[in-house]
C-alpha distance (Angstrom), angle and dihedral (degrees) to the residues before:
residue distance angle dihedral
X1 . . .
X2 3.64 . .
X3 4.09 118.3 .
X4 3.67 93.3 -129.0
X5 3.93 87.9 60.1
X6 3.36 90.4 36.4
X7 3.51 97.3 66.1
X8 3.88 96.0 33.6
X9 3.57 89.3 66.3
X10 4.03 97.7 34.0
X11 3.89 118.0 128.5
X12 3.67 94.5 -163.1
X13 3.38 109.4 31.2
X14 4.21 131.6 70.1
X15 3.45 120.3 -132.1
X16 4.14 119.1 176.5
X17 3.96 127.7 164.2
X18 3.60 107.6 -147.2
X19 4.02 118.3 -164.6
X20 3.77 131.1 -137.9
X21 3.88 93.3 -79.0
X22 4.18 87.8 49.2
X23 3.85 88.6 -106.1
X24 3.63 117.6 148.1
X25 3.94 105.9 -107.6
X26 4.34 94.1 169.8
X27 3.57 126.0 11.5
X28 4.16 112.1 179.4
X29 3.44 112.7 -120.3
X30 4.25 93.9 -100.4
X31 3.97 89.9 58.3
X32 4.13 89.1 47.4
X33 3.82 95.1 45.0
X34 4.04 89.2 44.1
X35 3.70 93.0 56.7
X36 4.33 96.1 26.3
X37 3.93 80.8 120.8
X38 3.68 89.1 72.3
X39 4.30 87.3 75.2
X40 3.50 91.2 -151.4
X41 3.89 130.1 108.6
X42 4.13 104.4 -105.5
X43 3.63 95.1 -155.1
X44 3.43 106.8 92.6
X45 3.45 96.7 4.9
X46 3.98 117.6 111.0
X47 3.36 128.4 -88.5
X48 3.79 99.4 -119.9
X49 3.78 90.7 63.9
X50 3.53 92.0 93.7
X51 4.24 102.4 37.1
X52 3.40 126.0 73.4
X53 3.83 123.1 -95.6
X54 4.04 86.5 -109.6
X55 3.53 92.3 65.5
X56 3.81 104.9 53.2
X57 3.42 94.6 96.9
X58 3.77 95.7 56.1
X59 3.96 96.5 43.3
X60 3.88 86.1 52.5
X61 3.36 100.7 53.0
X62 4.41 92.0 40.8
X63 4.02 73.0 61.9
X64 3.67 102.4 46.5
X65 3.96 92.2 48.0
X66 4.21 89.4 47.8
X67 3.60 87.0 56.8
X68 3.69 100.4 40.4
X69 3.61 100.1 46.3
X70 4.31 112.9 31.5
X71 3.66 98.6 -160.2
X72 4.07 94.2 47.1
X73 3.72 120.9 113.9
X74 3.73 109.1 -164.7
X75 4.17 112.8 -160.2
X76 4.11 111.4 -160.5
X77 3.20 139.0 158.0
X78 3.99 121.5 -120.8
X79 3.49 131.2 -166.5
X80 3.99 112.8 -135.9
X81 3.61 134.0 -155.7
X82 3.17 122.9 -101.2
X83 3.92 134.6 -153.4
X84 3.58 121.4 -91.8
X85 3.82 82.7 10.5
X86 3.78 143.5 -76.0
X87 4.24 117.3 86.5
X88 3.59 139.2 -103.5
X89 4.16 121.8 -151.9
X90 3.91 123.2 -114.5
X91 3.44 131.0 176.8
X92 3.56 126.5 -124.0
X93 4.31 151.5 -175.0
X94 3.23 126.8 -151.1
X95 3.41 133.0 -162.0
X96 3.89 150.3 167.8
X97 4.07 117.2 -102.0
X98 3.68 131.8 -170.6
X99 3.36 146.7 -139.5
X100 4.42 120.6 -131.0
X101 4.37 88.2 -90.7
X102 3.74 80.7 59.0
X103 3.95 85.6 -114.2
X104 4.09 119.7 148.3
X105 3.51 112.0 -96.7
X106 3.54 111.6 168.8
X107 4.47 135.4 -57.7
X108 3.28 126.1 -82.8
X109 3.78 116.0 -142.3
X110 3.60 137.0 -163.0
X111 3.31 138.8 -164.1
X112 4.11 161.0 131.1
X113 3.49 134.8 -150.0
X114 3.96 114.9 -101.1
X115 3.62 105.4 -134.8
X116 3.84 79.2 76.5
X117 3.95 106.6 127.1
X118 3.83 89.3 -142.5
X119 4.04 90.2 52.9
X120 3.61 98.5 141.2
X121 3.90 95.2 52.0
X122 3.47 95.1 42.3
X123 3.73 82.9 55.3
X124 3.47 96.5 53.1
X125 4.15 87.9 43.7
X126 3.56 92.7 59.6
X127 3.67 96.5 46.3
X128 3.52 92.8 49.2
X129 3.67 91.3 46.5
X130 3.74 88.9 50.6
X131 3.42 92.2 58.4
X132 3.70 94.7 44.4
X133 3.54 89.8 61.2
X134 3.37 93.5 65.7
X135 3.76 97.1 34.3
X136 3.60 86.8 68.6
X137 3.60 105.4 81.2
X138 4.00 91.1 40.7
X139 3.96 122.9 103.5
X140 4.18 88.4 -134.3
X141 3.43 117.7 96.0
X142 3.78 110.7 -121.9
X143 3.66 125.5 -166.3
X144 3.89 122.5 174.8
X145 4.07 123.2 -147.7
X146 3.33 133.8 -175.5
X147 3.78 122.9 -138.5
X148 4.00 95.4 -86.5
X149 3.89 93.6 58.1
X150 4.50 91.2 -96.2
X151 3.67 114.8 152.4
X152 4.79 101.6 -119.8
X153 3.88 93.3 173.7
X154 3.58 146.1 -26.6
X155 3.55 130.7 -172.2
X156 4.00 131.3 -133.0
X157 3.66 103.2 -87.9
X158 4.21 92.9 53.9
X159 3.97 85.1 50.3
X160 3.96 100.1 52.7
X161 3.77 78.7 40.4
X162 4.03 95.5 56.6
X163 3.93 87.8 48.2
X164 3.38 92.7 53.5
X165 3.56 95.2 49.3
X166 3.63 112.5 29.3
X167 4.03 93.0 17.4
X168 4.68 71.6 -126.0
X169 3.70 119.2 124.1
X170 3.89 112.6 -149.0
X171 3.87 117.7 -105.6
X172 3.79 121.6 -157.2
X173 3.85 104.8 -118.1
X174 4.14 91.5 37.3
X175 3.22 133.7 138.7
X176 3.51 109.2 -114.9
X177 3.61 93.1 -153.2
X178 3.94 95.7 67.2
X179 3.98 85.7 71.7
X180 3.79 97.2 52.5
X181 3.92 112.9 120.8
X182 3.50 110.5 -114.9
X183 3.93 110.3 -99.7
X184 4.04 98.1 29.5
X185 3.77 95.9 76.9
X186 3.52 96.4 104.5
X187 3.32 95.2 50.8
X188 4.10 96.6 50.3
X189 3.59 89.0 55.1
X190 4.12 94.5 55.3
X191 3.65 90.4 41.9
X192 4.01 97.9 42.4
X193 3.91 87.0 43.3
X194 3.61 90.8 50.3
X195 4.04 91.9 49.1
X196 4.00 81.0 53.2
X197 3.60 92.6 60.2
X198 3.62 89.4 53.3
X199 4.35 98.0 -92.0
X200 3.54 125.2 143.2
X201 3.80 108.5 -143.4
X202 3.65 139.5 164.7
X203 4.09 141.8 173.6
X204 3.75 138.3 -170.9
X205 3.79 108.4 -115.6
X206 3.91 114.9 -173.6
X207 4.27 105.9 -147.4
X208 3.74 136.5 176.2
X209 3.75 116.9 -116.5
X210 4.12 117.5 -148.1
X211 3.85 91.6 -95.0
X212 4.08 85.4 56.3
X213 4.12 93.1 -107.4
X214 3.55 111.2 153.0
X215 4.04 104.7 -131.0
X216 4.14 124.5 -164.4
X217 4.11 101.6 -138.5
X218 3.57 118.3 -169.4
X219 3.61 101.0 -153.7
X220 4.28 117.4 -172.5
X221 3.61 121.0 -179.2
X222 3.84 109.1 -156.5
X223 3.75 134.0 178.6
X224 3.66 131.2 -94.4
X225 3.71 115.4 -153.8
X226 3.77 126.7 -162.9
X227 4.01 121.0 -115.4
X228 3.40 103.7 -64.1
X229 3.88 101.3 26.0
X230 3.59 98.8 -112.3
X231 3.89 92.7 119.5
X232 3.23 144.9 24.0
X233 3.77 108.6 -112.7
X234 4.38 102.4 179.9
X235 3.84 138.8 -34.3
X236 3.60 134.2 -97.9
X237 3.69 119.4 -141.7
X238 3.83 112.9 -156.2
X239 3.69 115.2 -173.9
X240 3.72 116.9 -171.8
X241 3.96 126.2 -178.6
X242 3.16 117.3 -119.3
X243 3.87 111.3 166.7
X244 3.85 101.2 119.0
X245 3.94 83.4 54.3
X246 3.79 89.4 46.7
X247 3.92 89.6 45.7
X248 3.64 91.5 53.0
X249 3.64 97.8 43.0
X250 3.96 89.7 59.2
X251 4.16 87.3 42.5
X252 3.60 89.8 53.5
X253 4.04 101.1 39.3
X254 4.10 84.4 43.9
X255 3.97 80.5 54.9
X256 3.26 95.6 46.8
X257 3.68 95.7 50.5
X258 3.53 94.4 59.2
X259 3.94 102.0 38.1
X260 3.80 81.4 52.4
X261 3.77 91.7 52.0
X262 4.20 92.0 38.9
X263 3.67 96.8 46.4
X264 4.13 99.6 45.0
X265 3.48 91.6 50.5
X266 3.81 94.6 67.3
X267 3.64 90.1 42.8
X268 3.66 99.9 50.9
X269 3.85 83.2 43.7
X270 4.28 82.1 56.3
X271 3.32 90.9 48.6
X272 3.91 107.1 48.7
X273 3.89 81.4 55.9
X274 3.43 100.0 55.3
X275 4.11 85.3 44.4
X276 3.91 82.5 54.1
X277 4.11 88.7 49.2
X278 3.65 91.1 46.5
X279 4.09 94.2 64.5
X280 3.43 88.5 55.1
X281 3.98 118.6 92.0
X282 3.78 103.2 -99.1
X283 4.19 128.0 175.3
X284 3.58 119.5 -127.7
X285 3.53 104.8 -88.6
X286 3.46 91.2 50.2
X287 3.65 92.5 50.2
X288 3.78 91.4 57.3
X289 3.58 90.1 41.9
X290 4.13 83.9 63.6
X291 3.70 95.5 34.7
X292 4.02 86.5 62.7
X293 3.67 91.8 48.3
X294 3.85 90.0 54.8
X295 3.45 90.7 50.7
X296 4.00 87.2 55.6
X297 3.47 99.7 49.5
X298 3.32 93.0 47.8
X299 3.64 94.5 59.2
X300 3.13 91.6 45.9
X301 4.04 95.2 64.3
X302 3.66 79.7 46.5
X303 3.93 94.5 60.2
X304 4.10 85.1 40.5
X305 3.85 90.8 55.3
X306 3.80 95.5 42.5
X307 3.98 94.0 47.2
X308 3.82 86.6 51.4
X309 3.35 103.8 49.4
X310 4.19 91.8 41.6
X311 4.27 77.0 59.1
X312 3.36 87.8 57.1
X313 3.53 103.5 55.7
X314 3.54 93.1 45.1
């Protein structure tokens, strides 16, 4: 289930699209039916219809800092109006969105109100919805679990790669662990545990695909930490493929190998001769002479042994 749908549809969870003059251009239908008492048509209408006067300041400078900086995500708190008067708090995140040139077009901003009585999981919703959002147009696989092993979110590429692999598509509400490849369990639970703690981690695994293609899958297990980072609320799985990079790893340590093996051979063949040379009876100059190409060929195994083993890390 894509984010964007996700949070059109939510019952819980606010989800406005502001434009570049902080107007409301989309409001999901829970945000509009929240604040229906209003009588006025949101789209179009600024933002600051529904916060109270107190909070102006804050939701203008949330906006400022979106535009300013693309890759900031500002967390506030806003007071909202309520019916028949008074407010009520909520808890928001703004950030930056685009349009297809990759130009700004307005902030998207979440949010729910906090006398919820599921606050911390609606916390942890809209954070991992957040990220989803963005995850979206990304060629890693992202899937989003909360501390008891239940699929939040995931975003396209981690579905087409789950029917690839398992021939599973993810549910919201799964157990993670039912998709697990048979012989890796062990080490899920150190890594996931680990990302609990508050560890990034990640591994190379090496699977089989449906059509029997061997894929390289980086897979990093990160942590997720609640609003104000004092906990770690779930784990994020990112899975990125990485078998051209495997491929040319091999290619290039395979290389490496055999230049190493091609090249010293000639140079150890130099330097048994100049061994052979230096028994014989030699003046001074000529001594130097030989001294300097010892020198040479001994850098030269050193530049050999460096260019090999920079191959190797690659």
């Amino acid at each position: 289930m894509a984010a964007a749908s996700y949070l059109h549809n939510s019952k819980k969870i606010y989800f406005v699209k502001l434009d570049i003059y902080g107007k409301y251009a989309y409001v999901n239908n829970y945000f509009a039916s929240q604040f229906s008492f209003l009588q006025t048509d949101l789209k179009g209408a600024s933002g600051t219809i529904a916060i109270h006067p107190r909070d102006y300041d804050a939701y203008y400078s949330a906006l400022d800092k979106c535009f300013e900086d693309a890759d900031y995500t500002c967390n506030l708190l806003l007071r909202m109006v309520k019916e028949g008067g008074g407010c009520f708090l909520t808890d928001w995140e703004f950030s930056a969105c685009f349009d297809s040139a990759g130009k700004p077009e307005g902030v998207s901003c979440i949010g729910f109100n906090t006398t919820d009585a599921s606050l911390n999981q609606l916390r942890l919703e809209m954070k991992l919805q957040s990220l989803k959002m963005i995850s979206d147009s990304s060629s890693d696989g992202i899937l989003l679990l909360d501390s008891n092993y239940k699929i939040i979110a995931h975003n396209r590429p981690a579905e087409n790669l789950s029917l690839e692999l398992y021939k599973k598509q993810y549910l919201p509400g799964d157990d993670f662990r039912k998709y697990i490849r048979p012989g890796a369990e062990q080490l899920f639970y150190r890594q996931f545990n680990a990302a609990l703690l508050g560890t990034l981690n990640e591994e190379v695994f090496e699977m089989v695909k449906r059509d029997g293609t061997i894929v390289a899958l980086k897979v990093q297990m990160t942590p997720v930490y609640n609003d104000n980072n004092s906990a770690v609320s779930g784990v994020a799985i990112i899975t990125k493929d990485v078998t051209v990079v495997q491929e040319l790893n091999n290619r290039l340590n395979t290389i490496s190998a055999m230049q190493s093996h091609q090249i010293r051979r000639p140079v150890a063949n130099m330097m048994s001769l100049v061994n052979l040379i230096d028994s014989a009876k030699l003046d001074e100059s000529e001594k130097e002479y030989l001294q300097l190409l010892k020198t040479s060929i001994n850098q030269l195994e050193e530049e050999i042994r460096q260019i090999v083993n920079t191959a190797r890390k690659v």
